[in-house]
GULONU-680152 format. One record per residue (C-alpha): residue number from 1; residue in one letter; z, x, y. Coordinates in Angstrom, 2 decimals, m for minus. Each point is the difference from the previous one (the first is absolute). Layout:
N
<segu nr="NUM" rest="a" pz="Z" px="X" py="Y"/>
...
This chain:
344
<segu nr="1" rest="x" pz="0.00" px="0.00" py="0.00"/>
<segu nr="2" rest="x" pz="1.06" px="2.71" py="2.31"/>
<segu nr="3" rest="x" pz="m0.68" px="3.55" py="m0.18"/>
<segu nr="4" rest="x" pz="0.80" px="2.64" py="2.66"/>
<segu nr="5" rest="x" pz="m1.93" px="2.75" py="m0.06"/>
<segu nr="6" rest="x" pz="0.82" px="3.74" py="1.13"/>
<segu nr="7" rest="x" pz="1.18" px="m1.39" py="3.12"/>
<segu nr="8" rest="x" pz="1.49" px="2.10" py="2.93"/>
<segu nr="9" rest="x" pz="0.83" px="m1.22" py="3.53"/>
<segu nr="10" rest="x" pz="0.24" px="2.01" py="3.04"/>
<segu nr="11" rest="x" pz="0.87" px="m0.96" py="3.65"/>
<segu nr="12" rest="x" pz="m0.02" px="2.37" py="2.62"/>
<segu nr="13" rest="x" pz="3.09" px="0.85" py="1.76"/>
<segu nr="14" rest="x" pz="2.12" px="1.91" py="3.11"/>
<segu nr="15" rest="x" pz="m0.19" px="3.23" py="m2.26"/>
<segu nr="16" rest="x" pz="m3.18" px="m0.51" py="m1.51"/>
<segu nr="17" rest="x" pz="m1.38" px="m2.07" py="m3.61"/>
<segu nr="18" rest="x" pz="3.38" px="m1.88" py="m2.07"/>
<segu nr="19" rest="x" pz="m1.17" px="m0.93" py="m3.56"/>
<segu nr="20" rest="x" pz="1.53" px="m3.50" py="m0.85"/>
<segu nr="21" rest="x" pz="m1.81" px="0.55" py="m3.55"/>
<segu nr="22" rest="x" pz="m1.16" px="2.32" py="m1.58"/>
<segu nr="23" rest="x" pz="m2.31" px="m0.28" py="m3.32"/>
<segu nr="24" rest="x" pz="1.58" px="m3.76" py="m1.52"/>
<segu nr="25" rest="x" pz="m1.18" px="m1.31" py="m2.63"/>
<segu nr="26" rest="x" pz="1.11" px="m3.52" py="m1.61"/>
<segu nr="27" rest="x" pz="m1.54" px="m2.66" py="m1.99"/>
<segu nr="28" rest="x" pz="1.38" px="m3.82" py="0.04"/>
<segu nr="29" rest="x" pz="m1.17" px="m2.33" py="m2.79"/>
<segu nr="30" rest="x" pz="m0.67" px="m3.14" py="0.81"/>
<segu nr="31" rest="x" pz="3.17" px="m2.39" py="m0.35"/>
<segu nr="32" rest="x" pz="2.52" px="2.47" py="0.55"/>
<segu nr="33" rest="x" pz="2.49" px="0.46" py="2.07"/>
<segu nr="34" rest="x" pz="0.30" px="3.29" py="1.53"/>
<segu nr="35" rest="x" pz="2.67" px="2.35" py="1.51"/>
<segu nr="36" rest="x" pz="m0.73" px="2.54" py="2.96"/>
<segu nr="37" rest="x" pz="3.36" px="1.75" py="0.83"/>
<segu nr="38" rest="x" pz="1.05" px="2.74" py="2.21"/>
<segu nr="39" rest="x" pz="2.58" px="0.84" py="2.78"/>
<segu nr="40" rest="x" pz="m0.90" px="m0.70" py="3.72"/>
<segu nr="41" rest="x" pz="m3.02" px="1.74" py="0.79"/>
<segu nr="42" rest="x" pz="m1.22" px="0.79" py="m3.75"/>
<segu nr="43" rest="x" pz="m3.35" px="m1.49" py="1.22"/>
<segu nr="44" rest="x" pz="0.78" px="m3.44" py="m1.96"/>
<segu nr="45" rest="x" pz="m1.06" px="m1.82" py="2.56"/>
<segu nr="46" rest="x" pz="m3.28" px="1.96" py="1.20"/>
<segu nr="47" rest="x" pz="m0.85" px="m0.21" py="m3.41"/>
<segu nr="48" rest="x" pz="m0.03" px="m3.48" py="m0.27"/>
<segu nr="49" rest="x" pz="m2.24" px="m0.69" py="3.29"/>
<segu nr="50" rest="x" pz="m2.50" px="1.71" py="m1.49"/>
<segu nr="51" rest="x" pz="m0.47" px="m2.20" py="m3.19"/>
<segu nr="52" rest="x" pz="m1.19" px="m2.62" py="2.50"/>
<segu nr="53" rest="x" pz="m1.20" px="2.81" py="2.54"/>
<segu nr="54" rest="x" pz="2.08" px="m1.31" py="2.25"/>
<segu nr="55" rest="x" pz="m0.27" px="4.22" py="0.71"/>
<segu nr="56" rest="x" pz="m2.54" px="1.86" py="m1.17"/>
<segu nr="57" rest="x" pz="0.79" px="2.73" py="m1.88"/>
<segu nr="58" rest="x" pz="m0.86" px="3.32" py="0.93"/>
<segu nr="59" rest="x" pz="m1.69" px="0.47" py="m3.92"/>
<segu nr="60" rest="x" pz="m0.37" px="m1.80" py="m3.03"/>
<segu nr="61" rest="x" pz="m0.97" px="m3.07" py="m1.56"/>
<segu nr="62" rest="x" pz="1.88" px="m3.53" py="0.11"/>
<segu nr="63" rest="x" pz="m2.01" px="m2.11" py="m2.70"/>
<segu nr="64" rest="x" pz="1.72" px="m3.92" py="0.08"/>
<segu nr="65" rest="x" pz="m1.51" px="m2.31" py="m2.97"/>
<segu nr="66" rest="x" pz="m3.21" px="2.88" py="m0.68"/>
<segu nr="67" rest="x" pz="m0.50" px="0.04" py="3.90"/>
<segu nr="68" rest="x" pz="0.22" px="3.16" py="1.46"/>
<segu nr="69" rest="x" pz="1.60" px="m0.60" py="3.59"/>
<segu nr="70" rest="x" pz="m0.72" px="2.99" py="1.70"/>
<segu nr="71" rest="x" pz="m3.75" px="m0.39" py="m0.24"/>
<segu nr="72" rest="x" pz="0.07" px="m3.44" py="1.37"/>
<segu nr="73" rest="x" pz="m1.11" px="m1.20" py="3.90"/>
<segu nr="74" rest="x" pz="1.68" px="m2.20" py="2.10"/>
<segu nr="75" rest="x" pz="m1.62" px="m2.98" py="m1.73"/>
<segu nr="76" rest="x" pz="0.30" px="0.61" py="m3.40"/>
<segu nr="77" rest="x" pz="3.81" px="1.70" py="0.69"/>
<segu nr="78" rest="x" pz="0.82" px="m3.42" py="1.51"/>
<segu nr="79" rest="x" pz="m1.09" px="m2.24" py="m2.90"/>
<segu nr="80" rest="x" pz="1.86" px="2.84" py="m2.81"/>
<segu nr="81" rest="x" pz="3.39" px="m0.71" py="2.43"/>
<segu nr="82" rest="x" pz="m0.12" px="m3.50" py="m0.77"/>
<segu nr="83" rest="x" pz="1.19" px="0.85" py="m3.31"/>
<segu nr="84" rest="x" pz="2.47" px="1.93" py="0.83"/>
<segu nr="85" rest="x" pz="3.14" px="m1.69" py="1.51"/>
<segu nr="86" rest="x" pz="2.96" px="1.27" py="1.69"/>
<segu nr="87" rest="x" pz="3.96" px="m0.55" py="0.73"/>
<segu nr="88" rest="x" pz="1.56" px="2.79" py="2.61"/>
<segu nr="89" rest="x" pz="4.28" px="0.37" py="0.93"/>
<segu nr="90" rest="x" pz="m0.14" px="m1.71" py="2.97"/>
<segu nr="91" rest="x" pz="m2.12" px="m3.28" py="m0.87"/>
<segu nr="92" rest="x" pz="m2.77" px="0.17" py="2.61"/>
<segu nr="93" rest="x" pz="0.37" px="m3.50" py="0.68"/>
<segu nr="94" rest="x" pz="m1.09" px="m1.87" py="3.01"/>
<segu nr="95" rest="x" pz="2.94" px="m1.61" py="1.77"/>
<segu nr="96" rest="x" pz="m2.44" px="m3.11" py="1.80"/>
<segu nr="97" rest="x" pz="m1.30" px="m1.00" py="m3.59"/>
<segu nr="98" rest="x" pz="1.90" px="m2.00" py="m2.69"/>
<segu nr="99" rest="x" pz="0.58" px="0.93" py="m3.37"/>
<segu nr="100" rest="x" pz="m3.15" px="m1.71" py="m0.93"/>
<segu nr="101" rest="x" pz="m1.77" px="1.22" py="3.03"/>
<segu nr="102" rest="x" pz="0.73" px="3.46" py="m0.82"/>
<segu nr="103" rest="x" pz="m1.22" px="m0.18" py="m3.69"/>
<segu nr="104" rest="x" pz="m3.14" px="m1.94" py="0.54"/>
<segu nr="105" rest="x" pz="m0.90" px="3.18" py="3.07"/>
<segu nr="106" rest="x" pz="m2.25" px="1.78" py="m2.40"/>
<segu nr="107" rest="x" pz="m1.55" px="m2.69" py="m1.14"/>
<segu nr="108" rest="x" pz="m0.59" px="m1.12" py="3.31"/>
<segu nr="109" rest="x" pz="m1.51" px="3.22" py="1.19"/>
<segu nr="110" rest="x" pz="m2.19" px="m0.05" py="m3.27"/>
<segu nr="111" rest="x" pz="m1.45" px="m3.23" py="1.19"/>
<segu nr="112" rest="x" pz="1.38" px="m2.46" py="m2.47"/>
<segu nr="113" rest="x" pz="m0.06" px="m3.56" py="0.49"/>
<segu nr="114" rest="x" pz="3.40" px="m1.96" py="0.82"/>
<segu nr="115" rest="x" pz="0.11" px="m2.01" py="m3.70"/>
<segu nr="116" rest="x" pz="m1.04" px="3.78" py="m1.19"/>
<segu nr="117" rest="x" pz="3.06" px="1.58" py="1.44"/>
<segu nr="118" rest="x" pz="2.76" px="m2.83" py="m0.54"/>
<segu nr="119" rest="x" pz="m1.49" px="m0.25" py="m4.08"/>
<segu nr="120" rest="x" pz="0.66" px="3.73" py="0.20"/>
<segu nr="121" rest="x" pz="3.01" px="0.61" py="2.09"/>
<segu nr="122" rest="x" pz="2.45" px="m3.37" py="m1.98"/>
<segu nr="123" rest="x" pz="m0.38" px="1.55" py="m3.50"/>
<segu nr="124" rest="x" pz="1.21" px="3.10" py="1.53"/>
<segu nr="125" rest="x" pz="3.22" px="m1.22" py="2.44"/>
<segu nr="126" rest="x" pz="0.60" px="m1.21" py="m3.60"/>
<segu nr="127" rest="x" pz="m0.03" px="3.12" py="m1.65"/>
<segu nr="128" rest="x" pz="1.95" px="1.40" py="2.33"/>
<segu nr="129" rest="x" pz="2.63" px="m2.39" py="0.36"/>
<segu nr="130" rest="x" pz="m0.42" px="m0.77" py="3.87"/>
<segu nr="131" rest="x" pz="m1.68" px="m3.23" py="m0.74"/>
<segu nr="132" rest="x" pz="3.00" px="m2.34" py="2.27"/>
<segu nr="133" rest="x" pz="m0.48" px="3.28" py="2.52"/>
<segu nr="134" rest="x" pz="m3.55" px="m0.56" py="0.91"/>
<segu nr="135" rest="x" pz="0.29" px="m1.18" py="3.91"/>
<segu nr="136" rest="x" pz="2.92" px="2.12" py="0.55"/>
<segu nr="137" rest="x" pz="m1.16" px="3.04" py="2.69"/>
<segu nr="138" rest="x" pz="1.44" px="3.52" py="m1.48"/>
<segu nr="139" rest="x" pz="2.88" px="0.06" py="2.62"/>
<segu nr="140" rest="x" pz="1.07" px="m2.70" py="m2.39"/>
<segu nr="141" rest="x" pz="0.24" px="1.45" py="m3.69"/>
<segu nr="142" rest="x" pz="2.02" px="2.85" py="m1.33"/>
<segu nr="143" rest="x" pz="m1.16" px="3.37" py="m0.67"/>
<segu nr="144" rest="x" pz="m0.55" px="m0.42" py="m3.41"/>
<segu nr="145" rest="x" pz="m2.40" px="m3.04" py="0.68"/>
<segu nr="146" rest="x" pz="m1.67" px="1.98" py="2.83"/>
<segu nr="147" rest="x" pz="m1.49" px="2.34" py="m3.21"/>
<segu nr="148" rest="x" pz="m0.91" px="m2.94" py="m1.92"/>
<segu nr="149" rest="x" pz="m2.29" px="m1.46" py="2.45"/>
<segu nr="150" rest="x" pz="m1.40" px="3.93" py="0.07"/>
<segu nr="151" rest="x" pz="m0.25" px="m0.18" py="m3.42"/>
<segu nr="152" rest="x" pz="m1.88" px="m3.53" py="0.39"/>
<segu nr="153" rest="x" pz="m2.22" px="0.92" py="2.50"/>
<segu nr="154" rest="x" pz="m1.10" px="2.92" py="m2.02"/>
<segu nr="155" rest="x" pz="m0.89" px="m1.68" py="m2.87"/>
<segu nr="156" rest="x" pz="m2.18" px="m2.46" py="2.15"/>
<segu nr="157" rest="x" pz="m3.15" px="1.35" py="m0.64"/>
<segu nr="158" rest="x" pz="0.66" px="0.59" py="m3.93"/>
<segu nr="159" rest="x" pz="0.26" px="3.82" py="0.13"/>
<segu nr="160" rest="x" pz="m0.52" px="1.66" py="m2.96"/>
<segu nr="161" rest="x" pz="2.37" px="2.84" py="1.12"/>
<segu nr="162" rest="x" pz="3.45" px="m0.62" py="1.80"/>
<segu nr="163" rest="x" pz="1.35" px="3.37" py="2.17"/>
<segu nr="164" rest="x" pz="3.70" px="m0.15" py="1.03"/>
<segu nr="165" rest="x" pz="1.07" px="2.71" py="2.44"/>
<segu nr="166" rest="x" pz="3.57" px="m0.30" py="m0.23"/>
<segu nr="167" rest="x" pz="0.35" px="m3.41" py="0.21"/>
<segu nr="168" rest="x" pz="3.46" px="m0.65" py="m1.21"/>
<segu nr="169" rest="x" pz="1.80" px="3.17" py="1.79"/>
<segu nr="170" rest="x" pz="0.95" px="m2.23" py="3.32"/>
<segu nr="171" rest="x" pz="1.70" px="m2.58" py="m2.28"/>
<segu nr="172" rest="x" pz="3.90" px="m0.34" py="m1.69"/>
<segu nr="173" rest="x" pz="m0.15" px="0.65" py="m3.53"/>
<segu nr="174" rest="x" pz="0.08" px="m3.76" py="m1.36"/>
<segu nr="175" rest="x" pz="m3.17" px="m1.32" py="2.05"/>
<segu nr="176" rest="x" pz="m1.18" px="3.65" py="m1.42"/>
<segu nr="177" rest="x" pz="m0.10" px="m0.95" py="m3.37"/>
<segu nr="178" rest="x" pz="m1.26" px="m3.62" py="0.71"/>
<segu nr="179" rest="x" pz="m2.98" px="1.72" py="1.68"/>
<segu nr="180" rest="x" pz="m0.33" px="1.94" py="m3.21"/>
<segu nr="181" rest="x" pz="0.05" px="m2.49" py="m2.09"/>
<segu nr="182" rest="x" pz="m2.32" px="m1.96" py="1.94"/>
<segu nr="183" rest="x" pz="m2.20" px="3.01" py="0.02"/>
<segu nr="184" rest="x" pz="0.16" px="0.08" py="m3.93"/>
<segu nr="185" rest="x" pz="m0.56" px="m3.48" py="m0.26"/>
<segu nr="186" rest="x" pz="m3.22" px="0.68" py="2.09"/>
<segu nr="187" rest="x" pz="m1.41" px="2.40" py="m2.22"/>
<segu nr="188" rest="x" pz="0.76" px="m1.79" py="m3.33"/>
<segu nr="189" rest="x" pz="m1.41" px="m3.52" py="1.23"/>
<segu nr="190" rest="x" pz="m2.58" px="1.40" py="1.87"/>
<segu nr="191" rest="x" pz="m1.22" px="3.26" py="m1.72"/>
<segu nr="192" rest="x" pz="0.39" px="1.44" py="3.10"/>
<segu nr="193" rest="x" pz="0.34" px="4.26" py="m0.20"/>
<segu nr="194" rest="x" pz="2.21" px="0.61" py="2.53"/>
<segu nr="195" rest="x" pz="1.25" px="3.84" py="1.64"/>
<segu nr="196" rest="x" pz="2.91" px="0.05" py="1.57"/>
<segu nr="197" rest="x" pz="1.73" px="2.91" py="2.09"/>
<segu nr="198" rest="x" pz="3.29" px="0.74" py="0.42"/>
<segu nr="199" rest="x" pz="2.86" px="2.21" py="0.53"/>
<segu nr="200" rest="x" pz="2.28" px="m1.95" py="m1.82"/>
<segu nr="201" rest="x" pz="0.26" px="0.91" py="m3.83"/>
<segu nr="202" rest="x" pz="1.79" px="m3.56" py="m1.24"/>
<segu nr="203" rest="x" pz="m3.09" px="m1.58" py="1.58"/>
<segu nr="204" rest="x" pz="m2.43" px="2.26" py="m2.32"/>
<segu nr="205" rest="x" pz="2.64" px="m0.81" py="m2.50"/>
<segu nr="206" rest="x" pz="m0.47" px="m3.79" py="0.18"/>
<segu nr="207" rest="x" pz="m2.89" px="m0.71" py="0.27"/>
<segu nr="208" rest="x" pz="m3.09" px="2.65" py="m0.58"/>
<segu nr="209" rest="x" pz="m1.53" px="1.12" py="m3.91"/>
<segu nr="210" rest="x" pz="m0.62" px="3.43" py="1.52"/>
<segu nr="211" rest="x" pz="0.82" px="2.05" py="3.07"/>
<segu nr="212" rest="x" pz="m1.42" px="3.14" py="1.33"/>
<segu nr="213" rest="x" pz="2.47" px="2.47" py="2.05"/>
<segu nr="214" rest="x" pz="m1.39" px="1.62" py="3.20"/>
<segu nr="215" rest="x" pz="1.83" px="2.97" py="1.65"/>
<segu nr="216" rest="x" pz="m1.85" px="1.20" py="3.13"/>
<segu nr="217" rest="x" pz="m2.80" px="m1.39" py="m0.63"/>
<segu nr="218" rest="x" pz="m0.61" px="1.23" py="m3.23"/>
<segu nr="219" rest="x" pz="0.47" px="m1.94" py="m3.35"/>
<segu nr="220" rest="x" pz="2.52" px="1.67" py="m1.72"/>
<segu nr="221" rest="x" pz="1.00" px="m2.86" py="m3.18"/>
<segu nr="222" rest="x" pz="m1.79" px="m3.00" py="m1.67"/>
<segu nr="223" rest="x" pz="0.57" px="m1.82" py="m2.67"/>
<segu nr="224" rest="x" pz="1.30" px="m3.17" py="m1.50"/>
<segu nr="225" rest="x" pz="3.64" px="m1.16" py="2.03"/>
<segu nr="226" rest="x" pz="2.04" px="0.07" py="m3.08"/>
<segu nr="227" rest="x" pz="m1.59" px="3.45" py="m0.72"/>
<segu nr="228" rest="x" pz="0.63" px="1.57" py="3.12"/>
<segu nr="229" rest="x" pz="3.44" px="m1.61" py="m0.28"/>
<segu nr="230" rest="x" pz="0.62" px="1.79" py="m3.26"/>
<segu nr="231" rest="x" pz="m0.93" px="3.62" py="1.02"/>
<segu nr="232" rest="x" pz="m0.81" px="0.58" py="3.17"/>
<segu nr="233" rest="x" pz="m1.64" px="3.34" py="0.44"/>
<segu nr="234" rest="x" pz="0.14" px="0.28" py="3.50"/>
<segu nr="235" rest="x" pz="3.29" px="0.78" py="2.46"/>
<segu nr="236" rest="x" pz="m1.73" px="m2.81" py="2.42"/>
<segu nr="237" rest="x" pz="m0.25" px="m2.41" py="m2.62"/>
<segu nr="238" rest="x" pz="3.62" px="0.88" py="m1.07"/>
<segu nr="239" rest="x" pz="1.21" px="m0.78" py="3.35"/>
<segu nr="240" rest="x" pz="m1.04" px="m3.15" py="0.16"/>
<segu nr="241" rest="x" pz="0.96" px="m1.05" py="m3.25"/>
<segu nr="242" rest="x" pz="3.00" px="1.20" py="0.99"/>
<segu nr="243" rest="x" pz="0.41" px="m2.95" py="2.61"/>
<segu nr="244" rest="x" pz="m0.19" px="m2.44" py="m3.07"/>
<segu nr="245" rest="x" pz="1.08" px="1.50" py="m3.21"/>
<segu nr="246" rest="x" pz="2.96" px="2.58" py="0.80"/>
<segu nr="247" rest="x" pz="m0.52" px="3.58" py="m1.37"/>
<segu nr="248" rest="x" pz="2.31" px="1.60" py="1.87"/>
<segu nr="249" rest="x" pz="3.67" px="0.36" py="m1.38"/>
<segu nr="250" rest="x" pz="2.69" px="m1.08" py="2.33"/>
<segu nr="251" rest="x" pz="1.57" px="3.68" py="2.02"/>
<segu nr="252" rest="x" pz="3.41" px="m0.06" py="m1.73"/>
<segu nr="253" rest="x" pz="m1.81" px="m0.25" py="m3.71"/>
<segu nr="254" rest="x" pz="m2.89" px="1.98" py="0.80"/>
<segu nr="255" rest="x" pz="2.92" px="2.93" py="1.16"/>
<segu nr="256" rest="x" pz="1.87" px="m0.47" py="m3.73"/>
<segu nr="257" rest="x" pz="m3.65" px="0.26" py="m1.45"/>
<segu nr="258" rest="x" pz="m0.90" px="3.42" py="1.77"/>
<segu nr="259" rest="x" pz="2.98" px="1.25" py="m1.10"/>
<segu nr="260" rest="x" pz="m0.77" px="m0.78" py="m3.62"/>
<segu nr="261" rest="x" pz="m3.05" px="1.52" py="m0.23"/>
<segu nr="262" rest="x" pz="0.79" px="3.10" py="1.38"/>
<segu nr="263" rest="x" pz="1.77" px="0.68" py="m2.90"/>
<segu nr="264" rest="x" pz="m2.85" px="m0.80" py="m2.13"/>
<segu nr="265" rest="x" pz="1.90" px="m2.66" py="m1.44"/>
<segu nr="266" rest="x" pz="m1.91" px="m3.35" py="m0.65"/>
<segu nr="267" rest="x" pz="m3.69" px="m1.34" py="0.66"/>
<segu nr="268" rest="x" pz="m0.75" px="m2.18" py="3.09"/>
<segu nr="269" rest="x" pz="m2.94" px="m1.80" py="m1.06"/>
<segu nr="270" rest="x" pz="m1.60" px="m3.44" py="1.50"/>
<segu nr="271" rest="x" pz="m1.34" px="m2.37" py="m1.63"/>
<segu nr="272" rest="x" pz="m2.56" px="m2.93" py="0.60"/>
<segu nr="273" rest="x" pz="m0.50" px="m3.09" py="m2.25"/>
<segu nr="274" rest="x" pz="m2.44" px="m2.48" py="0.19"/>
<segu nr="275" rest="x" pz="m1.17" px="m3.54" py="m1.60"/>
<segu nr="276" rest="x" pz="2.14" px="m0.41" py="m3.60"/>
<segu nr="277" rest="x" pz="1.39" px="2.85" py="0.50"/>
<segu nr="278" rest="x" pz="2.60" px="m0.77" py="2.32"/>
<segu nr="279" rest="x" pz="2.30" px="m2.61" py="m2.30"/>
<segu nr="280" rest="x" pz="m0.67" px="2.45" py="m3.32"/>
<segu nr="281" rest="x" pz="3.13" px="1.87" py="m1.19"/>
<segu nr="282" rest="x" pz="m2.25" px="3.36" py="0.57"/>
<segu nr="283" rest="x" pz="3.53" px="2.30" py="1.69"/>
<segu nr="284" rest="x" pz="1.95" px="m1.56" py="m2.72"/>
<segu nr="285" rest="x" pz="m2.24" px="1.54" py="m2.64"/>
<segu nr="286" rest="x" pz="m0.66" px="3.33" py="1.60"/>
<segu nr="287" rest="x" pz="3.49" px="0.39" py="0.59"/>
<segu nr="288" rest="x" pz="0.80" px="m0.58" py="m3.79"/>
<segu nr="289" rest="x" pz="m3.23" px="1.58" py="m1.37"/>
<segu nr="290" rest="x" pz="0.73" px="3.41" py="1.86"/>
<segu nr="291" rest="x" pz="3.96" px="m0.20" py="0.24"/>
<segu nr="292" rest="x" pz="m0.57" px="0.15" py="3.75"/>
<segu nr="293" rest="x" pz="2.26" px="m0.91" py="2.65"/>
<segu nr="294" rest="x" pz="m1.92" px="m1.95" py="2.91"/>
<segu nr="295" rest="x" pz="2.27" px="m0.72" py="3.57"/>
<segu nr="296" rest="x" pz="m1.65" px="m2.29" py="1.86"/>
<segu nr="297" rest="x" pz="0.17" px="0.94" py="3.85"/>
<segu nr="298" rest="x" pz="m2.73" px="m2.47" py="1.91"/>
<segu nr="299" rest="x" pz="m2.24" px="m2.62" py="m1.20"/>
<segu nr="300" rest="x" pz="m1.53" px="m3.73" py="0.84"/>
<segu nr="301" rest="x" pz="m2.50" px="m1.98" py="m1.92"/>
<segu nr="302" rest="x" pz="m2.02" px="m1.62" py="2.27"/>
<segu nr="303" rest="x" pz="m3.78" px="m2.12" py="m0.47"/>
<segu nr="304" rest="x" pz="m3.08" px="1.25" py="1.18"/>
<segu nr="305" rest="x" pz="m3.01" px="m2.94" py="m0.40"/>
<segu nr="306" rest="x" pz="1.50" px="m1.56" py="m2.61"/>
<segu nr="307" rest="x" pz="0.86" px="2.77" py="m2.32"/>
<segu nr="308" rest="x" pz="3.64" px="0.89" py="m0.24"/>
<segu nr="309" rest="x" pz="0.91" px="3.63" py="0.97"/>
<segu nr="310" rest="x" pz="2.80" px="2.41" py="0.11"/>
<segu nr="311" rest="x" pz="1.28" px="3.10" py="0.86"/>
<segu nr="312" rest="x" pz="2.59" px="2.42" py="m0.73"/>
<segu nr="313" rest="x" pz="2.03" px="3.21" py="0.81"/>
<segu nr="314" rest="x" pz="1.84" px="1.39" py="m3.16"/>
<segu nr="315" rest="x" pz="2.19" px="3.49" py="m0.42"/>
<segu nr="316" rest="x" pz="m1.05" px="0.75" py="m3.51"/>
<segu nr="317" rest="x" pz="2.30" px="1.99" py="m1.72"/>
<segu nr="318" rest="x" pz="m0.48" px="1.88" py="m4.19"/>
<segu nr="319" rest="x" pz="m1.83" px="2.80" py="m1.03"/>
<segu nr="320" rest="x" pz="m3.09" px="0.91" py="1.84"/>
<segu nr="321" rest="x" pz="m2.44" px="0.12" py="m3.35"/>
<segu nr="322" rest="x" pz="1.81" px="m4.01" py="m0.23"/>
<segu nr="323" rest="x" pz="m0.92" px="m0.68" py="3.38"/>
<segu nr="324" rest="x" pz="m3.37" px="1.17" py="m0.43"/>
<segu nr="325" rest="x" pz="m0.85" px="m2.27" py="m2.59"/>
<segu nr="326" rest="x" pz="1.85" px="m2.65" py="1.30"/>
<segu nr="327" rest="x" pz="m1.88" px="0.00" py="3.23"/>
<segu nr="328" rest="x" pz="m3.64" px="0.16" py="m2.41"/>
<segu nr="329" rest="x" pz="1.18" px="m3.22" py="m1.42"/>
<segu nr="330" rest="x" pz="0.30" px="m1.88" py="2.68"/>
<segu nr="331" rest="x" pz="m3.09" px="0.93" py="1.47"/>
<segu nr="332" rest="x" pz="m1.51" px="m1.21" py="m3.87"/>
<segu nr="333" rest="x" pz="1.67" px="m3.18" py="1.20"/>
<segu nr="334" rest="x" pz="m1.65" px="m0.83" py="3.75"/>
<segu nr="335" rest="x" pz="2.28" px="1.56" py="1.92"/>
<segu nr="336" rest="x" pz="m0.45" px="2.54" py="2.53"/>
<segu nr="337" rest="x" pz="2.08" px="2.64" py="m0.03"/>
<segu nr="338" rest="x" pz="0.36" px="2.68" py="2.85"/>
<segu nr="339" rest="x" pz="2.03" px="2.36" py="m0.08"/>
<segu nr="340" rest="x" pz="2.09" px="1.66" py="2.55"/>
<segu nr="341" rest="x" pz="1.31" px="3.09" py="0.63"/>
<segu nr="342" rest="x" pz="1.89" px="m0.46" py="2.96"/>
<segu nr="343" rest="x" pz="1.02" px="m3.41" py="2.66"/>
<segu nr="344" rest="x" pz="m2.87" px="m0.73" py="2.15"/>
């Protein structure tokens, strides 16, 4: 559906060229809903104006549904943006135009007939829920129903694609998940492959199959959410899993901890479980297999899409040759093991 093609951005600045991107490459499938992630000024943002070209991108190729954007003119880029709809953080809405009036605009400017718009627009108050809202002006409706008539008026011309540039990050954490939900509701009923960016990893969490992590511009992990969950490979990606999934031990632990493995006394090890394996006696039967002793220090079990998943901090303590093979059967058994030689 979307593929993104050795594409770098460049914009000239005070003390000469700043690369936003630099050599991205991603590919969406259709009906899936997609994760773009970074800290402020990763180029998340950047990188999502140019699936629409929004901004032109210095080079590469933006190809939406086998059309390659960049090679488009005016004309022919106008008619490709029809299918690609958009929600932004502050709401963009027009404060003189009802509810209605604000989701019917593109169909308006598109030239659409009144019974056109109002056969479109009802079906998709509906969907929303901001049916009994319709006449109300958006001085009038909360936050949360300010992005639902964004989200509306998006899907007013039937997009095939749905971009979301932080959309949720100006809004408390309970109209946050509604949003989300409403977003995965979208893409289920609809078929609708959405991208999403954020800096917030319990949105990725909720709501997207797969996520991409940028870090100045550059992409530095991909991969399915529960994956990158799992094992993240990169200190950015830890980071922010750290904001939803603790890793870190608490100080006065993580001082007993340091202390205990610099006399080479015990194994810190963590662990990640996914799916079945998180209600399976798996410790209970490495423990008795390998006459181990395992001291839990840190752990949650949490769900990611659907699919339970948890995580753990043990101080393994036995003989090393035991430990080794302890930690080989577990890995036999799904989980991922890393192992630690000192407290991040």
């Amino acid at each position: 559906m979307i593929e993104i093609r050795n594409l770098s951005q460049r914009f000239a600045g005070p003390r000469g060229w700043v690369e936003a991107l630099h050599n991205v490459n991603l590919t969406v499938p259709a009906g899936e809903v997609f994760g773009i992630i970074g800290r402020s000024g990763a180029g998340k943002s950047t990188l999502v104006r140019t699936i629409n070209l929004l901004t032109r991108p210095s080079e590469g190729n933006v190809i939406v549904d086998g059309r390659d954007l960049t090679t488009l003119g005016k004309d022919d880029l106008r008619a490709a943006r029809r299918d690609i709809g958009m929600i932004f953080q502050h709401f963009n809405l027009l404060s003189s135009r009802t509810v209605y009036d604000n989701v019917a605009l593109p169909l308006e400017l598109a030239g659409k007939k009144r019974a056109e718009i109002e056969a479109a627009v009802l079906p998709l108050l509906d969907l929303v829920g901001l049916t009994t809202h319709k006449d109300k002006y958006p001085a009038q409706i909360s936050g949360g129903q300010k992005q639902r008539v964004g989200i509306a008026r998006a899907l007013a011309s039937k997009p095939k694609v749905l971009l979301s540039d932080e959309a949720t990050s100006a809004l408390d954490p309970e109209t946050t998940r509604a949003i989300l939900d409403l977003l995965r509701k979208i893409n289920r009923e609809l078929g609708l492959t959405i991208v999403l960016i954020t800096h917030q990893m319990e949105v990725i969490k909720q709501v997207c199959d797969r996520v991409t992590v940028l870090d100045a511009g550059r992409v530095v992990e991909e991969g399915k959410v529960v994956d990158v969950f799992m094992q993240p490979h990169h200190e950015v990606t830890r980071a922010l899993i750290g904001d939803v999934i603790a890793h870190e031990l608490p100080p006065a632990l993580k001082a007993r901890v340091v202390e205990r493995l610099k006399t080479g006394s015990g194994h810190l090890l963590r662990l990640a479980f996914t799916g079945s394996g998180v209600d399976q006696p798996i410790l209970s039967e490495t423990i008795r297999r390998y006459e181990l002793d395992f001291n839990i220090l840190h752990g949650q079990i949490d769900e990611i899409q659907g699919q339970a998943f948890g995580s753990l901090a043990v101080l393994a303590g036995g003989q090393p040759v035991k430990i080794a093979e302890a930690v080989e059967y577990l890995r036999s058994q799904g989980v991922v093991v890393e192992e630690l030689s000192h407290v991040e």
